[in-house]
C-alpha positions as CSV (number, residue, x, y, z in Angstrom):
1,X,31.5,46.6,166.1
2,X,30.1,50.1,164.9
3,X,30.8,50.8,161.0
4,X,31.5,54.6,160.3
5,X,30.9,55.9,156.8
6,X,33.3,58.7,155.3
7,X,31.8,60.5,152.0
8,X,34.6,62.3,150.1
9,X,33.8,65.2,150.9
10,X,34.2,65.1,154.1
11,X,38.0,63.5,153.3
12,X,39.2,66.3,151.2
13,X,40.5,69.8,152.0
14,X,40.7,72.9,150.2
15,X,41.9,76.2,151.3
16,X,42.4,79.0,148.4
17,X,43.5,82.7,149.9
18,X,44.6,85.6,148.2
19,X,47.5,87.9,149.8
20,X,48.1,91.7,148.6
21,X,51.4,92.9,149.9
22,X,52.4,96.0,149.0
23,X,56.0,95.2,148.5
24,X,58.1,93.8,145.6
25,X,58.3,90.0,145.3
26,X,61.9,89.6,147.0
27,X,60.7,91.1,150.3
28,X,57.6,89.1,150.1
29,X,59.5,85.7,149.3
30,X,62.1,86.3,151.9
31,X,58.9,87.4,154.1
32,X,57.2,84.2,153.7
33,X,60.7,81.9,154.6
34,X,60.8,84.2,158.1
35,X,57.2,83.4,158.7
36,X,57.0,79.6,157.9
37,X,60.6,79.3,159.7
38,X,61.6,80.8,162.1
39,X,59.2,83.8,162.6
40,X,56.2,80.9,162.9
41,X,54.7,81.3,166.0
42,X,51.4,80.9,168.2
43,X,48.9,83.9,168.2
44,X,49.7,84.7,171.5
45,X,53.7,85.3,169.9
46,X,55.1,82.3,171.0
47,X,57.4,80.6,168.8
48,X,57.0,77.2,167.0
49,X,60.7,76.6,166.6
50,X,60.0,76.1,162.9
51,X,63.0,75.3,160.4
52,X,62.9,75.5,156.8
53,X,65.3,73.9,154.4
54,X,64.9,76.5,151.2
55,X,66.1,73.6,148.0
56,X,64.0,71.0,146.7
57,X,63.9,67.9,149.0
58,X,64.3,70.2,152.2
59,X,62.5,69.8,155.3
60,X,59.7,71.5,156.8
61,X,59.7,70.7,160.6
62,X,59.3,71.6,164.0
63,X,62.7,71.9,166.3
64,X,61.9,70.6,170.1
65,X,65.5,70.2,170.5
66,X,67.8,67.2,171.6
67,X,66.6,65.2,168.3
68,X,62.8,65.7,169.2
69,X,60.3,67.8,166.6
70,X,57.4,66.6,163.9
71,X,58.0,66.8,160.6
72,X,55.5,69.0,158.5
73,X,57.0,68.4,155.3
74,X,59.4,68.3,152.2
75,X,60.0,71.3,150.2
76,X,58.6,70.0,146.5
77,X,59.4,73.1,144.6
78,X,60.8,76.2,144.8
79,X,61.5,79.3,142.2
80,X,62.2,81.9,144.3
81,X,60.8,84.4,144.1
82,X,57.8,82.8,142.6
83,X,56.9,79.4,143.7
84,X,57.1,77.6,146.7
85,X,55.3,74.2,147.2
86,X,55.0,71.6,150.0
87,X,54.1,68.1,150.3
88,X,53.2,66.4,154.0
89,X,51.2,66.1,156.8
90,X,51.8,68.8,158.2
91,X,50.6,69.2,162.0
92,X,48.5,66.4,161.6
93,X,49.1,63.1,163.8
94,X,46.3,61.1,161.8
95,X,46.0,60.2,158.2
96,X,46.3,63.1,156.8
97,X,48.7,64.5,153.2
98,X,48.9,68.3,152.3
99,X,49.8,69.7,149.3
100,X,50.8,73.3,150.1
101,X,51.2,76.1,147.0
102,X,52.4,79.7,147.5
103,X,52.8,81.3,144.4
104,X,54.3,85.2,143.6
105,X,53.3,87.3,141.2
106,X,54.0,90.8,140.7
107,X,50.4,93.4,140.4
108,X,50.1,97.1,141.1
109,X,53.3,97.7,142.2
110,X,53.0,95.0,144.9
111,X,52.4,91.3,145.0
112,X,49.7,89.2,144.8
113,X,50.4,85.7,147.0
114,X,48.2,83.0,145.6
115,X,47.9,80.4,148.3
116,X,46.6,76.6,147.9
117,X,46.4,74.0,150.3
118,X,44.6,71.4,149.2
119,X,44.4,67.7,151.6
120,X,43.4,64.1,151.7
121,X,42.5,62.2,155.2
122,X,40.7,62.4,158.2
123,X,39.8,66.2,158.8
124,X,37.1,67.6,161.4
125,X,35.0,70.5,161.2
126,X,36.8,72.3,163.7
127,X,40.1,71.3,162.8
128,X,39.0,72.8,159.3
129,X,38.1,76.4,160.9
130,X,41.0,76.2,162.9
131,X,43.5,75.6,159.6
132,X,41.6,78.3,157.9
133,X,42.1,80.6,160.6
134,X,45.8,79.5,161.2
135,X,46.5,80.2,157.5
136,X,45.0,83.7,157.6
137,X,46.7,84.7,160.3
138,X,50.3,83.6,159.1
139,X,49.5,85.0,155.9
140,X,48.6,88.5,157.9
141,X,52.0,88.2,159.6
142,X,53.8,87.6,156.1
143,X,52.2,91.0,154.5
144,X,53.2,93.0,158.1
145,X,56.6,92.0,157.5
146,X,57.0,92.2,154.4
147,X,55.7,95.4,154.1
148,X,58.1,97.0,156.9
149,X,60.9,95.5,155.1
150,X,59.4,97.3,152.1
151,X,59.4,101.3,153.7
């Protein structure tokens, strides 16, 4: 039997990002719905067939149809338009729980998106890049469209 040692560091996550939209805090809210709902998609545009249940309690998941999906997680707060928060796995199918925070201030005439994801379980190096990446890039999405909704 080989025994594999796991320091702490290497079994927490911690993702901080800040997001300047240049739009008022109802566009951006209802920006950041589209893009972790339905608007969620690949890079190469393809959607996830993401559903979001806006209240507290409400699902995060993705929709494969006929009953089939993974769950990502269950709305734990929301004060629109200032706070939305998660709690789940997420993508994840190993041991793995996600604490998600978006929160919505107003600054300059804009908003200022204070993002938080912070994790516990299993996580590799990659798969750390990766989420960094995948986070910046939704984030990117969710200025774009909140901005255009903006003009």
């Amino acid at each position: 039997m080989i025994a594999t040692e796991q320091s702490l560091e290497n079994l927490t996550l911690t993702i901080n990002q800040e997001i300047h939209v240049q739009a008022p805090l109802d566009k951006t809210f209802a920006a950041l719905l589209e893009q972790l709902g339905p608007g969620n998609e690949t890079p190469d545009g393809k959607s996830l067939n993401m559903k979001i249940e806006p209240w507290p309690g409400g699902r995060w998941y993705r929709d494969l149809g006929n009953n089939n999906g993974h769950f990502w997680a269950n709305v734990q707060a929301i004060k629109r338009p200032t706070l939305l928060e998660f709690a789940g796995p997420l993508f994840a199918s190993f041991p793995f729980v996600s604490n998600v925070q978006y929160r919505l201030s107003e600054l300059n005439g804009g908003t200022l998106i204070t993002f938080q994801h912070t994790a516990l379980g299993f996580v590799s190096d990659e798969q750390r890049k990766n989420m960094n990446k995948g986070w910046s890039g939704m984030h990117e999405r969710v200025r774009k469209q909140a901005e255009a909704a903006h003009k």
